[in-house]
C-alpha positions in Angstrom: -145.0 119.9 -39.6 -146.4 121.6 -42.9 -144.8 124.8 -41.9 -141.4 123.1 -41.9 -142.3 121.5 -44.7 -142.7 124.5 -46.8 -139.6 125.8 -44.9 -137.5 122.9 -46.3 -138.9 123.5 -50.3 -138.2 127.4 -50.1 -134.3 126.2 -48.4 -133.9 124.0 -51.3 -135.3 126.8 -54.4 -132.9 128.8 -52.3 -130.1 126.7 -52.4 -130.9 126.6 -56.2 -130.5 130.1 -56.8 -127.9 130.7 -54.3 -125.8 128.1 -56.4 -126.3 129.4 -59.7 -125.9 133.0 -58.6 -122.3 131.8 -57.5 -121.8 130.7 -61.2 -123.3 132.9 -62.4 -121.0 135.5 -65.5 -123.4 138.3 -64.5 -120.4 139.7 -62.2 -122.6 141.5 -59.6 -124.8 138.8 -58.8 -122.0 136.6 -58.6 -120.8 138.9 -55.9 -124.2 138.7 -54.0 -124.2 135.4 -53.9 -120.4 134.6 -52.9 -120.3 137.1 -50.2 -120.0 136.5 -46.8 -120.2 139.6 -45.3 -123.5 141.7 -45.5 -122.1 144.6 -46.0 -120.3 143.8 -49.3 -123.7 142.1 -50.3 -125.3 145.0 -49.8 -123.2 147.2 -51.6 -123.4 144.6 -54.4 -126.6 144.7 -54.4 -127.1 148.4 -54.9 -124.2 148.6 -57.5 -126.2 145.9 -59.6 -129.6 148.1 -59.0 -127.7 151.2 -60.6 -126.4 148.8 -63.3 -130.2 147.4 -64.1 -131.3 150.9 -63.8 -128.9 152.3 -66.6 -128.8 149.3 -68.8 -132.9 150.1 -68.7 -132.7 153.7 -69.4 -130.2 153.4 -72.3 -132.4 150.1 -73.5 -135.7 152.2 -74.0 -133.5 154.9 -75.8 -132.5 152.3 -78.2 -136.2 150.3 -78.8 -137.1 154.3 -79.3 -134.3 155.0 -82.2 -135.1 151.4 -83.9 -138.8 152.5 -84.0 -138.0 155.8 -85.3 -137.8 153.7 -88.2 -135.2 156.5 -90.1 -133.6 156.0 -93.4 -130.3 157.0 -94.8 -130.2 157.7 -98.6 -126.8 156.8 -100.7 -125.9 156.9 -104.4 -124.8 154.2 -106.3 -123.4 154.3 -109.9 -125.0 151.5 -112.2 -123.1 150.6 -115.6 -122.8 148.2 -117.6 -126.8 147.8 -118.3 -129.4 148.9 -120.7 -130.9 152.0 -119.8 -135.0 152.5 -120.3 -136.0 155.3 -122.9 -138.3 157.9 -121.6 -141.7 158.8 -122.7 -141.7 162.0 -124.9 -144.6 164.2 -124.9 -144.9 166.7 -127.6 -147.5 169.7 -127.7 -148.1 172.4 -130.3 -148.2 176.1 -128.4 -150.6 177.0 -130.6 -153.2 175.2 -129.1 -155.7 176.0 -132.2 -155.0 175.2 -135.9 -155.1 178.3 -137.9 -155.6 176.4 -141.2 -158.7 174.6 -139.5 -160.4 177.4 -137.7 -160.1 178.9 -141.1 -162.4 176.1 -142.6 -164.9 176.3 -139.4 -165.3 180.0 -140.1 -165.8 179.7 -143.3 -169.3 177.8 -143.0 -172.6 179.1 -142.7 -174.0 179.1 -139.1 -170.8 178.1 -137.6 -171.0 177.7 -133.8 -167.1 179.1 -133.7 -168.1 182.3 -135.2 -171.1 182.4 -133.0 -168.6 182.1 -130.2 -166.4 184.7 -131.0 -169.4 186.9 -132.0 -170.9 186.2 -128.1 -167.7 186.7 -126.4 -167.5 190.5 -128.4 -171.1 191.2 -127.5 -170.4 190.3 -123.8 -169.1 191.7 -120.7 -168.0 189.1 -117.9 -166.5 191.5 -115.4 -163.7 190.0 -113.7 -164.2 186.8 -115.4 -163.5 188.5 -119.0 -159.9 187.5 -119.2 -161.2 183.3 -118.6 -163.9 184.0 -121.0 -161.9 185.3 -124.0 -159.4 182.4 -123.2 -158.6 178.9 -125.4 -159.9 177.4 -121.7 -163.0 178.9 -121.8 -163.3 178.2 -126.0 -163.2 174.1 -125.3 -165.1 174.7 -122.2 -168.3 175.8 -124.3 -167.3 174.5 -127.8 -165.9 170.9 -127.1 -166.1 169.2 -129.8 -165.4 171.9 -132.0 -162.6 172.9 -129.6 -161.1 169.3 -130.0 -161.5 169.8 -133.9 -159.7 172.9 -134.1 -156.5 171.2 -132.4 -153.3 170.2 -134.2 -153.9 166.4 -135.4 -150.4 164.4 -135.2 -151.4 162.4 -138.7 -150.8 166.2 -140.2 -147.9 167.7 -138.0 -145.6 165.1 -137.7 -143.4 165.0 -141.2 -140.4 162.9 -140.1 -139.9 160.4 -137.4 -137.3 157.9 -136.5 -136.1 156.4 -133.9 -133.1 154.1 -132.6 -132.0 154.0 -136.2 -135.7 152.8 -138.0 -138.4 154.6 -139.0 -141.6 155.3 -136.5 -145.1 156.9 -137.9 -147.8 158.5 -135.9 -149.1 154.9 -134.4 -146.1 155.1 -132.3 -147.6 158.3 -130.6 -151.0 158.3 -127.9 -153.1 161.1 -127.5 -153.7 163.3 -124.5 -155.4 166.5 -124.2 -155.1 169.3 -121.8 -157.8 171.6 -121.9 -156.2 174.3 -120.5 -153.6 175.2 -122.4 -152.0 173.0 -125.0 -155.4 170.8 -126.4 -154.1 167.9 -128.5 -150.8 166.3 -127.3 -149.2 163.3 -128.1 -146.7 161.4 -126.3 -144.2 158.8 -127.4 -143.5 155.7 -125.6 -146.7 155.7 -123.2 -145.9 152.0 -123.0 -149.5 151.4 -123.9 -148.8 150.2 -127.2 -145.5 149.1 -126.3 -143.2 146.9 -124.4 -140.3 148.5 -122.3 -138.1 150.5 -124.7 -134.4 149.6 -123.7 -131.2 151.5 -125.0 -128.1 150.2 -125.6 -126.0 153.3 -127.1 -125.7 156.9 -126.4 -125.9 159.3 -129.0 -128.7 161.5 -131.1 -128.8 158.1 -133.6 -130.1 155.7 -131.3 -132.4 158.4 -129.9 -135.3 159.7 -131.4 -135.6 161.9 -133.8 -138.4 164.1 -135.5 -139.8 166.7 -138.0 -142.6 168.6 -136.8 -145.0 171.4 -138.7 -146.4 174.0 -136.7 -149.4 174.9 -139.1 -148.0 178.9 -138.0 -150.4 180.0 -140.8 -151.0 183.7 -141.7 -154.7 184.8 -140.0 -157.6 185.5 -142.0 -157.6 188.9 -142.8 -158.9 191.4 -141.0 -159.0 188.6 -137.4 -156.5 189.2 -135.2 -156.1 187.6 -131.4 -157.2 188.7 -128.1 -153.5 189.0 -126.4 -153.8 188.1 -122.7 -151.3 189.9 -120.7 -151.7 187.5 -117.8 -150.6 184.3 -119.6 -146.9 183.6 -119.3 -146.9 180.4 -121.7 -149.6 181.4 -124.7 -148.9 183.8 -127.7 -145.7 182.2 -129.1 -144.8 179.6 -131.7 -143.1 176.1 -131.0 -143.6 172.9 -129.2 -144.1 172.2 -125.4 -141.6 169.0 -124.6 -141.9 167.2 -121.5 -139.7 163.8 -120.9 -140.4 162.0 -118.2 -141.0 158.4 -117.1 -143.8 155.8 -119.5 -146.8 155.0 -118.2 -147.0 158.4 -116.3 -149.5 161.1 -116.8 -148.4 164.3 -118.6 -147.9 167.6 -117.7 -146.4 169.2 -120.2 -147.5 172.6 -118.5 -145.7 172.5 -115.2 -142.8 169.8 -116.2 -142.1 170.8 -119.7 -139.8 173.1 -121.7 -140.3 175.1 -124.5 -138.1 174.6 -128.2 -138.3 177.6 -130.9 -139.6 177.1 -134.9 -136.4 177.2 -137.6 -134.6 175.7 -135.2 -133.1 171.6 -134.4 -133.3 171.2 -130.9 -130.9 168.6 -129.2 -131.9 167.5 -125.8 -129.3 165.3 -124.0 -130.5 162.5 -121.1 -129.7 161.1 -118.1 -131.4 158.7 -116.3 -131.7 159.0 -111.9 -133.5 156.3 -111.0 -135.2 157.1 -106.9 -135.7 154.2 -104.5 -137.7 154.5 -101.3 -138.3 152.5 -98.5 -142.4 151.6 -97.9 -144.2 151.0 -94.3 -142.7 151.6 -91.9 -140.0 153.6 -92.7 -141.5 155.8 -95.6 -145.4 155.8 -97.1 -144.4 154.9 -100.9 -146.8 153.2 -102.8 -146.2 150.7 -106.2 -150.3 151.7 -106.7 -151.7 153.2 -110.0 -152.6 156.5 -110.4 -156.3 155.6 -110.4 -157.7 152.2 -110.2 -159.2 151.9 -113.5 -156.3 154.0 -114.9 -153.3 152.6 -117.0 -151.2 155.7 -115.6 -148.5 155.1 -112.5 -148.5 157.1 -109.8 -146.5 160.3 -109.4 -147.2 162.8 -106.3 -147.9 165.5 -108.7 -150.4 164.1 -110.9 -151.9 162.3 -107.4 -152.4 166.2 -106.3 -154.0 167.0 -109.6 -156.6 164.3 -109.1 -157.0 165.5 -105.3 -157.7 169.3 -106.0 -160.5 168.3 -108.8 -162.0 165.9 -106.8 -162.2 169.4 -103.9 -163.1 171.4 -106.8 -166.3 168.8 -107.7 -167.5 168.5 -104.2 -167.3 172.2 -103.7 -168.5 173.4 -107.0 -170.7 170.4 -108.3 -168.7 170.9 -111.7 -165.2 170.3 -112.7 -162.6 171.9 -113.8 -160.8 172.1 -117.7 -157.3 172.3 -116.1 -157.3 169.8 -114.3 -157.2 166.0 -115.0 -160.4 164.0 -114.4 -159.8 159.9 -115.2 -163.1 159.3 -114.1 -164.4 161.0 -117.4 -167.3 162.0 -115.4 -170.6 163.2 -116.6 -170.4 166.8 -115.5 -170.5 170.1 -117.1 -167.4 172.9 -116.8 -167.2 175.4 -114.2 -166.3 177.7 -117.1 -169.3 176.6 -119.3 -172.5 178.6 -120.5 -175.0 176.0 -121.3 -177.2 178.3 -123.0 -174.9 180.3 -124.3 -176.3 180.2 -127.9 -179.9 180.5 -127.2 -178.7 184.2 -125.4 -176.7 184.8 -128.5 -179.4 184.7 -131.0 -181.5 187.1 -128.7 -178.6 189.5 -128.2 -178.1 192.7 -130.3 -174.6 192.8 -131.2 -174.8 196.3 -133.2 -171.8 198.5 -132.1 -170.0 196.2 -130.0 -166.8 198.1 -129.2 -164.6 196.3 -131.7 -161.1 195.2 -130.7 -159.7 198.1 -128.9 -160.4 196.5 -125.6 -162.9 198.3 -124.1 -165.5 196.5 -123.2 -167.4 198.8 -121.2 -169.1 199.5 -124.7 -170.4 195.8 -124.5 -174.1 196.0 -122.7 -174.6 192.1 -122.0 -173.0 191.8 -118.4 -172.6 187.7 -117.5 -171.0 186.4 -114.3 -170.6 182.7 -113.6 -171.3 182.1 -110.0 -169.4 178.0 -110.9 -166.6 179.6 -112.7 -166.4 181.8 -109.7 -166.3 178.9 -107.1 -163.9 177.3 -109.3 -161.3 180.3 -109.5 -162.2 180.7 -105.7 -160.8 177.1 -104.6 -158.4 177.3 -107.3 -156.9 180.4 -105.1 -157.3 179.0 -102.2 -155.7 175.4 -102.6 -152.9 177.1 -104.2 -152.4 179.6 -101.2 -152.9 176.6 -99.0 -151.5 173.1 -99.0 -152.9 171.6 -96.0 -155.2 170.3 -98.2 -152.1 167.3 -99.2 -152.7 165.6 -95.9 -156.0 164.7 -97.1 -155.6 163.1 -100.4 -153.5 159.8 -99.3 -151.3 160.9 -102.2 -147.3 159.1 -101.7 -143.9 159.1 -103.6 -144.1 155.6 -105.8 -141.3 153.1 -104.5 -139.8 153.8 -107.2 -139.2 156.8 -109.8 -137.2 157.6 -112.9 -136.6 161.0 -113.9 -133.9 162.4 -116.5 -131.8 165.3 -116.2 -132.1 167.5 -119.9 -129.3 169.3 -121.3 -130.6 170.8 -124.2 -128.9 172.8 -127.3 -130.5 174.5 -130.5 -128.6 175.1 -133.9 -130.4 177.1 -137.2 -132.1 174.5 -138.9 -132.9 174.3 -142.1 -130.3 176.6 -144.0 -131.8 178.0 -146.9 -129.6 176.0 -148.8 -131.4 172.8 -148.1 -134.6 174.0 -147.6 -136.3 173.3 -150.7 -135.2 169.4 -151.3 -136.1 169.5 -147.6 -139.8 170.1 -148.4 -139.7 167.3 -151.1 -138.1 165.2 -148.6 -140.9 165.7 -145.7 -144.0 166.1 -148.5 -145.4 163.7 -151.3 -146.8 166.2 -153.7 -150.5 165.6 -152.7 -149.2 167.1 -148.9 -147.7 170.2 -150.7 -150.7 171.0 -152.3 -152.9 170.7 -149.2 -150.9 172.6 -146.8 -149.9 176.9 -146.9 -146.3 175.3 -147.4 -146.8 175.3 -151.2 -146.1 178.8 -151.3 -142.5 178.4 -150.1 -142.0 175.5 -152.7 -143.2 177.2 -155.1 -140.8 180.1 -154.8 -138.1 178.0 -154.4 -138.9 175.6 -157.1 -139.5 178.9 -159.5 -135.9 180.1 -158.1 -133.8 176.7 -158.1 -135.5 175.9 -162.1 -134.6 179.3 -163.3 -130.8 178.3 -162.5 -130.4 175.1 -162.9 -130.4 175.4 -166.9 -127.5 177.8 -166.1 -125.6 175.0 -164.1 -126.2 172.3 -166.8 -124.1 174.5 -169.4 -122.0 176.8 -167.9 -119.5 177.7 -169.6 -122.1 179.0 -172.5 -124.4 180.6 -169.2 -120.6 182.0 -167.3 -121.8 185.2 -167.2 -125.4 185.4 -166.1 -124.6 182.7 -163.6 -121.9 184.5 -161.9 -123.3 188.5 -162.4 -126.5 188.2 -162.6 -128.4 189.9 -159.7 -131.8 188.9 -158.0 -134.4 191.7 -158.7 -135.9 192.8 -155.4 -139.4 190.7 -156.1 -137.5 187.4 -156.4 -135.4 188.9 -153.3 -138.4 189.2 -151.2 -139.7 185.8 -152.6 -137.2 184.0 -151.6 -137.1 185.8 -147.8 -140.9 185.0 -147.9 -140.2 181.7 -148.7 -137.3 181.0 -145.7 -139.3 182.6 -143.5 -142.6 180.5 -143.6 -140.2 177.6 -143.6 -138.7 178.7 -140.2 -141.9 180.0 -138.9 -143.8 176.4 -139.4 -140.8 173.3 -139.0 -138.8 172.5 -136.2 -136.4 169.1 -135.9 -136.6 167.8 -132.1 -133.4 165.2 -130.9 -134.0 163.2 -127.8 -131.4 160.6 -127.0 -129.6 159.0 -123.8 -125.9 161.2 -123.4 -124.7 158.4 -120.8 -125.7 155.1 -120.0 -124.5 154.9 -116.4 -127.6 155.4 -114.3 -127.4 156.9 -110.9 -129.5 155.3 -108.1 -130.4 157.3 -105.2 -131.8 154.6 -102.7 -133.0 154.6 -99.4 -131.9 151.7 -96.5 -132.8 151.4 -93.3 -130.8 153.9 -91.0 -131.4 151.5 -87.6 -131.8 147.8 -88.3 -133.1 144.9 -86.2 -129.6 143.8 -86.5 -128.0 147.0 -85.1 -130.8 146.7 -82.3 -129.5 143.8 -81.1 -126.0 144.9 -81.2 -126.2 147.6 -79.2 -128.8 145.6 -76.7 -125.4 143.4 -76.3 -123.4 146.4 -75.6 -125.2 147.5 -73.1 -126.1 144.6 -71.2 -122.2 143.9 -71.5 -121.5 147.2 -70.2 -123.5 147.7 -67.6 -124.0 144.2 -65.9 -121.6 142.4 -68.0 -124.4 140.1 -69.3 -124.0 137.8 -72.1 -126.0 135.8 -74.0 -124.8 132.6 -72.1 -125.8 134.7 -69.0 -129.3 134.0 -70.4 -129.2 130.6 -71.3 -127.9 130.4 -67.0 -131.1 132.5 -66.1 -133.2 129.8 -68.3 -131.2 127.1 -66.8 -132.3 128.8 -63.4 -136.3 129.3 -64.3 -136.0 125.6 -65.6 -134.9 123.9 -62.6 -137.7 126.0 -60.4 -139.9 124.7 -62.2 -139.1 121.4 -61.9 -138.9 121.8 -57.9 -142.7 123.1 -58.4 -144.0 120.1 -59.8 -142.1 117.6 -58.0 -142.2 118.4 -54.4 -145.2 117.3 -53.6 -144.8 114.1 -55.0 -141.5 113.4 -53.2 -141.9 114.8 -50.2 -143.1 111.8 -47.3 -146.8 112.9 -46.2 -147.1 112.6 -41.7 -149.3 109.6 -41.7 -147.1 107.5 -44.3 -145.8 103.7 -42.9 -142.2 104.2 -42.7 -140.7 101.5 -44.3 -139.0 98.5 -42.2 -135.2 98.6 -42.7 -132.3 98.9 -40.3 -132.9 102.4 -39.4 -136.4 101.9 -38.7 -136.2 103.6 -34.9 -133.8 106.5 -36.0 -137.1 108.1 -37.3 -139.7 109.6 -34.6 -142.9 110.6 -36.0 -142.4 114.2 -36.5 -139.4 113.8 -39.2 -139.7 112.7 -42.4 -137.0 111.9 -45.6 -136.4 114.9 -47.1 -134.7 113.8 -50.6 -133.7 117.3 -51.3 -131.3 117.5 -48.3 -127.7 117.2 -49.3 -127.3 116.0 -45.8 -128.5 112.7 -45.4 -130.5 112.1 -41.7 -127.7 108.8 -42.1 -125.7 111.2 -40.7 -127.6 111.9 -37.6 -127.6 108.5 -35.9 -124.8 107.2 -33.5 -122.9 105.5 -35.8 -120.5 103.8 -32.9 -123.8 102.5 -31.6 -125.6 101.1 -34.3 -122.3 99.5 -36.0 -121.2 97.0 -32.7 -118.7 94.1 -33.3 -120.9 91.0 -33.7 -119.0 89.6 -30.1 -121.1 92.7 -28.1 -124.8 92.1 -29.8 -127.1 90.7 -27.5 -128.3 87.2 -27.3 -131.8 87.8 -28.8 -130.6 90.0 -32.2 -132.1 89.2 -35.1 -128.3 89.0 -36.7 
């Protein structure tokens, strides 16, 4: 009796899914379930196997694309809005002031001349170009070396920008002991807020007047000229634009603008947006964490290869950046450099001709050795990148430079120039005096000839310079041009081009294509699910309710007039659509009153 019990629940979850499968819009199980003959079941059947199949082959392919995670990257044209003005780093080429490594040389026991002296009197084999270098000079002499540099309080004559007047507080300091020393940048956005421009054009840019200090050397001292060095040995200023609140480096991003020239330098803003986890490994991180710098990838590499160079070398390396300000010496420092000095004998040294085979101190530096070493090596190779957990920030402004020169400043202007950029007291401190002075000699002598000429007609217009005036005067235009140079920097268009990245394969595209395919192949629907649901739903209910419903053997039956109809192996099944009222002789049970026997309870 429990067997048939059991029998009659799986019937009736049978019947369930037989019925719904009839209504179902999934066409193929429709067809299973509507068929009457096996064979088209089976056939059915298999054609909705091949259809699952496909629909789950193609299905994996698309979950795979979507985690792919790709991105697409598309322009976009922004107008109409204020565009942010760049930061402008500014460097002297010249890393070392002639006019102050004058003064230095001129005192008694001065560890500069000491320096120069030990470098003469020494031989440092393979090492010898390094040591004679401006890197090596801070390396050993850093204070002094940071002395010797060009101070902005003295080199910049004129500044203006956006149509007012700026001074030096506008500018912050950064040094690159490698090349350059003292730079300054404008706009670090550490002393400022956001700079926004609202007009193109070299007047609402920035503008400035900038003395190179290209002095004449001391007599008789003349520069070691390395032939190695593509940057050092010429005159002007290193320029690098490029985005506040981002470390310089004026070195490997900058350009290079001449002396007695005014150099325009036209900008565009691109701003870069990417995409972060998952579909890209940007980062809206600082540089460092106690740093006020944002991150770049290139100044994130810098950091990387001296933090290698410091856990290789146990010292660090000039050239490269070090935020940490960490108590450790140069690779490329002596420490007791000056104690050998005093000890040396520097009679008959070689002199300047080069050859310092004559030189009989030999020095090699086993730390500037492992420094050149890894230098080498993490330049030949970059694996090195996949280490440092250096990313692209989420977003980056660069500017695209177009840049011009014109002769600047004619002679004609050149001496109310000098008024113009120096107070008196400047002149007199500065090699520049000697140019005024020529040209004040030269402008005085002829300006009593302008004030009368009609009684002066003939000396003013036949009277010939001498050659010493001639060559005063060339003297004069030539220090000028040598030593000042005017530097534009301004916004040439105010549309900004965007290049951002979007999601090549969205969640919504996902679920799309899931659609397409479930259409295609099985002609499922959403609706189909809510019917598969419906289906689940209902078994459950049938679970849970059986039992309960279902008559147990030893149950009373209940007195009624079909109280004999029963035997005592059936029971009411309330599941069965047909009723056991339909099992009993109805032309029996239903007599006219007439044929009931005497004794009926009726």
């Amino acid at each position: 009796m429990v067997k048939d019990r059991g029998s009659r629940r799986n019937q009736t979850a049978l019947n369930i899914i037989t019925e719904l499968g009839a209504e179902s819009t999934a066409h193929g199980l429709s067809k299973i379930a509507t068929s009457i003959k096996t064979k088209r079941k089976v056939m059915w059947a298999l054609l909705v196997i091949v259809g699952f199949t496909a629909a789950t082959l193609q299905l994996s392919l698309l979950v795979k694309k979507y985690l792919q995670f790709s991105v697409v990257e598309v322009s976009e044209m922004k107008t109409g809005m204020p565009v942010e003005f760049p930061a402008v780093t500014i460097c002297n080429i010249q890393a070392i002031s002639l006019t102050k490594i004058k003064h230095q040389m001129e005192r008694k026991h001065s560890k500069v001349v000491d320096w120069f002296k030990f470098q003469q009197c020494s031989r440092f084999g393979e090492q010898q170009i390094r040591m004679e270098s401006t890197q090596a000079f801070f390396e050993n002499l850093n204070n002094e070396a940071m002395a010797s540099g060009h101070d902005i309080n003295d080199i910049l004559l004129h500044c203006r920008f956006n149509q007012h007047k700026c001074n030096a507080s506008k500018f912050t300091h950064f040094f690159d002991g490698q090349n350059y020393f003292n730079c300054y940048t404008f706009n670090s956005k550490r002393l400022t807020e956001k700079i926004l421009i609202q007009a193109t054009g070299p007047e609402y840019g920035l503008s400035v007047v900038i003395a190179l200090d290209n002095d004449d050397p001391p007599l008789g001292a003349y520069g070691l000229y390395d032939i190695n060095n593509n940057i050092a040995h010429s005159a002007g200023l290193r320029v690098q634009v490029h985005a506040p609140n981002t470390m310089p480096s004026p070195v490997d991003h900058g350009f290079d603008i001449p002396p007695g020239f005014s150099s325009s330098v036209g900008l565009k803003a691109v701003i870069n947006t990417r995409l972060p986890y998952p579909y890209g490994n940007c980062t809206n991180d600082l540089l460092y964490k106690d740093s006020h710098y944002s991150n770049t990838i290139f100044a994130c590499l810098q950091l990387c290869k001296q933090e290698k160079v410091i856990k290789k070398c146990k010292c660090k390396s000039s050239g490269l950046p070090d935020l940490q300000n960490r108590n450790l010496s140069y690779c490329g420092a002596m420490k007791n450099w000056r104690e050998i000095f005093e000890k040396m004998d520097c009679e008959d040294i070689g002199g300047h001709d080069g050859n310092t085979n004559q030189r009989k101190n030999y020095f090699l530096l086993p730390d500037l050795k492992c420094e050149q070493d890894m230098l080498r090596q993490l330049a030949n190779d970059r694996s090195y990148e996949a280490d440092c957990g250096c990313y692209q920030p989420c977003q980056e402004t660069t500017y695209q430079k177009a840049l011009s020169i014109s002769y600047w400043p004619l002679e004609f202007f050149q001496q109310n120039a000098l008024e113009k950029f120096y107070n008196k007291t400047q002149l007199d401190n500065t090699f520049l005096k000697e140019a005024y002075n020529y040209l004040h000699e030269h402008v005085t002598q002829y300006e009593k000839l302008y004030n009368d000429p009609e009684a002066h007609a003939e000396k003013l217009y036949h009277t010939n310079i001498n050659l010493t005036e001639r060559q005063r005067l060339i003297r004069a235009s030539t220090l000028i041009h040598q030593n000042l140079i005017r530097l534009n920097i301004y916004l040439e268009d105010l549309n900004v081009v965007e290049f951002k990245q979007s999601a090549a394969y969205e969640i919504e595209d996902l679920f799309a294509d899931i659609g397409g395919t479930l259409g295609l192949w099985m002609g499922i629907s959403v609706l189909t699910i809510m019917e598969l649901i419906e289906l689940v739903i209902q078994l459950i209910i049938l679970l849970f309710n059986s039992e309960k419903k279902i008559p147990q053997p030893n149950d009373p039956v209940p007195n009624g007039p079909f109280n004999g109809m029963m035997d005592q192996n059936d029971h009411y099944d309330p599941y069965n659509k047909r009723s056991d009222f339909e099992s009993f002789d109805k032309a029996e049970y239903f007599k006219p009153m007439s044929e009931l026997p005497e004794d009926s309870p009726v």
